[in-house]
N, C-alpha and C positions, 0 to 999 in steps of 0.2 A: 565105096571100096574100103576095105576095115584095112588097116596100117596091123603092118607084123608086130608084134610083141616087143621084139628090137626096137622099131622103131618106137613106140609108144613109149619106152622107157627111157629113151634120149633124154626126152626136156625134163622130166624127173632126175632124172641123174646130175644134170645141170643145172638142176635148181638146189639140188644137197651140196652143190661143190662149189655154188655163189654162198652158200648160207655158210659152212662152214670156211669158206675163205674172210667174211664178213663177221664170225663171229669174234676170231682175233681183236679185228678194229673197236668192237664195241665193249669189250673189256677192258681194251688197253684208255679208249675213253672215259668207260667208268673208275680203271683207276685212278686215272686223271684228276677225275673231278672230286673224287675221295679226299686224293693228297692235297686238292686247292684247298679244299673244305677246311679241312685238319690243318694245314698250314695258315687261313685266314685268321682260323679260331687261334690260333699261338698266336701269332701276332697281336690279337686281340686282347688275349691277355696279358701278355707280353708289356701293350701300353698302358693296360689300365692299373696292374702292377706298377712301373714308373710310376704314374701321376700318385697313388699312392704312397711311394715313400720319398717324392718329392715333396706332398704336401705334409707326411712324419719330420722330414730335415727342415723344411721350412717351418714349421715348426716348434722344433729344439732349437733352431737357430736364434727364434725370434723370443723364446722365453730364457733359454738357458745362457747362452752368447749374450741377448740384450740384457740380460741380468746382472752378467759378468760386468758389461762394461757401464752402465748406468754406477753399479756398485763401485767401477774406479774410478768415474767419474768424481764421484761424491767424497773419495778418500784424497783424490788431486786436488776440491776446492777448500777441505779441511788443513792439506799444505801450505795451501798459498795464502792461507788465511790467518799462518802462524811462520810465514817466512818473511823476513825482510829484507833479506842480502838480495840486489838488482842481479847480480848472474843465477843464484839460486830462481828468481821469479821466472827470469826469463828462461832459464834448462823447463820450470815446469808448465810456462806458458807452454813450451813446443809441445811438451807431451800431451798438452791440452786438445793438439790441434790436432797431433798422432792419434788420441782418442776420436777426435772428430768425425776425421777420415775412417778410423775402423766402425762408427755405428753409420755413416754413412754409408760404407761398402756392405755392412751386414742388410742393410734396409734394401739394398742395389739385389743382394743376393737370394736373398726372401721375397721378393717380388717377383723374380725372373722364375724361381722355385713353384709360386704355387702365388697369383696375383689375390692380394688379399681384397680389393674391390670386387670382385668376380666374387666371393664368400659371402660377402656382407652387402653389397650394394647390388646384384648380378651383373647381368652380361653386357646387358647395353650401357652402362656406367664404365666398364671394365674396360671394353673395347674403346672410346671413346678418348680417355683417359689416357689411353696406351697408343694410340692408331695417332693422337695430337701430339707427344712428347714425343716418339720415334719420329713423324713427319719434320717436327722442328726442328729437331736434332739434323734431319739428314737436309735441312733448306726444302721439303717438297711442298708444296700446296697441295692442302688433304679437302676432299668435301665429306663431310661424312650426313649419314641421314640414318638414324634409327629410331625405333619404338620409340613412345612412353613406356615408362616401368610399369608392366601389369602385372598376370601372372608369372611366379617362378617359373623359371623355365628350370630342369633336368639339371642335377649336378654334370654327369654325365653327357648329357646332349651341351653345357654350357661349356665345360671345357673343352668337349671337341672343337667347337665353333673358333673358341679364340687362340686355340693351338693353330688352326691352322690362317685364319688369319694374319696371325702371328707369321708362319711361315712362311704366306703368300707375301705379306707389308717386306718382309724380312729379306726375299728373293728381290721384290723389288728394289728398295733401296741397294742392293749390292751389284745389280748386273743390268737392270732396265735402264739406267738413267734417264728415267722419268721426272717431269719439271709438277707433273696432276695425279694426285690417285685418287679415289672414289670409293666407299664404300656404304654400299645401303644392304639394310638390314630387315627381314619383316618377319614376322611370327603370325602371319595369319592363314588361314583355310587348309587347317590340319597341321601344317607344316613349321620349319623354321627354315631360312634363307636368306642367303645371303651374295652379292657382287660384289667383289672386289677389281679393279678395272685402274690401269694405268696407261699412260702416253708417251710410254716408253721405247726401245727399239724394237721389241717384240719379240720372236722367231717362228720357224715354220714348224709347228708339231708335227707335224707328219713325218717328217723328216728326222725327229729325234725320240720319237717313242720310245723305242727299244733300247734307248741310253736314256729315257729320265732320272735325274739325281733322285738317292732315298730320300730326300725331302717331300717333292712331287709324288713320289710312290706312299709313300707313309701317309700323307694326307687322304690320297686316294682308299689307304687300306682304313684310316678311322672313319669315312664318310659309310665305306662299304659294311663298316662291323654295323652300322647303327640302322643300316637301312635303308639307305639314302641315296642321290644322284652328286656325282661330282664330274664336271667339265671343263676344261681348258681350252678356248680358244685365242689364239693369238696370229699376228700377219706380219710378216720381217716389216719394220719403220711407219708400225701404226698400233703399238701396244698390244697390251693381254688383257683377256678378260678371262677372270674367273667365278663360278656358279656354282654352287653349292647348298644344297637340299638336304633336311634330313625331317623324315614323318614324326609328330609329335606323338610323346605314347595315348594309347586310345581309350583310357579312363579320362586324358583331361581333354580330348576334343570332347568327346561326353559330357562334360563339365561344362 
């Protein structure tokens, strides 16, 4: 028995008025993913701008600033070398010491800037160097395990690596009160990666996603510029572990 015309035209009619009820949703999605896209990409540049005129200031700091005070150095030992009155010696012993502390704090501040091991020695020198002198400093017991020195790895992919180490070692000392941290490091099968892992009070992520500090987020967003996997797991009074991937470019897996 043939259906009236009316009826025939029902499930048609209801199928233009799912599509167009649907088609709202999937624009509002596409713009969605536009504005992540375009806001990923700023940020992106955003940091890689930073590291650049960190490493311009670290820099001037370390040729202009250490030239200045090397230069006053060398004008204070030509004083004390033609003074003999003991309170005159002694006004330019202190200024000696004044100098001291300012190429001290300039070397403090050039390193925090743009680590010059990382330049010259790369990443696993860098980290190593840096991951021991914070550990000590804060009393923890560090284990650390990385590469031999092979190939260079990425200016680019090396800084990312030890910013956020940096900011992972960094978190912990401030708020885990961890006694053990852990870091291993590998560069093999495509990839580079790394754990970072303490034993500290931990917390529940689940529970604070949607408030992670910029810290946590910014990490997340330089893992993501490069391509990469970045994970946080942690358990209230049994530490965090964090994991972190980023693909090697593919001329040197090639290689």
């Amino acid at each position: 028995m043939t259906k009236p015309p009316e009826q025939q035209q029902q499930p048609q009619q209801q199928q233009q008025k799912q599509a167009a009820n649907a088609a709202p949703g999937r624009e509002i999605d596409t713009l969605v993913e536009a504005r992540t896209r375009e806001l990923s990409a700023l940020s992106s540049h955003l940091q890689g701008r930073a590291e650049k005129e960190k490493s311009e200031l670290a820099r001037t700091l370390h040729d202009e600033l250490g030239g200045l005070l090397t230069a006053a150095k060398m004008d204070l030992s030509w004083l004390q070398s033609r003074v003999d009155a003991p309170a005159h010696q002694e006004r330019l012993a202190q200024l000696g010491s004044v100098l001291d502390e300012a190429m001290g704090l300039k070397r403090r501040v050039v390193e925090e800037l743009r680590p010059s091991l990382l330049d010259h020695f790369g990443l696993a020198t860098a980290l190593r160097a840096y991951v021991d002198s914070a550990c000590m400093k804060a009393g923890v017991v560090c284990d650390i395990r990385l590469p031999d020195d092979g190939a260079p790895i990425p200016k680019d992919i090396s800084i990312t690596l030890f910013r956020i180490v940096q900011e992972g070692l960094n978190n912990i000392i401030r708020h885990a009160g961890a006694r053990h941290v852990s870091l291993d490091l590998t560069d093999g099968g495509g990839e580079y990666a790394f754990t970072l892992q303490d034993d500290g009070c931990g917390f529940d992520p689940s529970s604070t996603r949607d408030s992670w500090p910029h810290g946590i987020m910014g990490m997340q967003q330089r893992v993501r510029a490069l391509g990469g996997q970045f994970s946080l797991d942690s358990t209230p009074g049994r530490g965090t572990t964090l994991r972190v991937s980023v693909p090697a470019p593919k001329k040197l897996i090639g290689d």
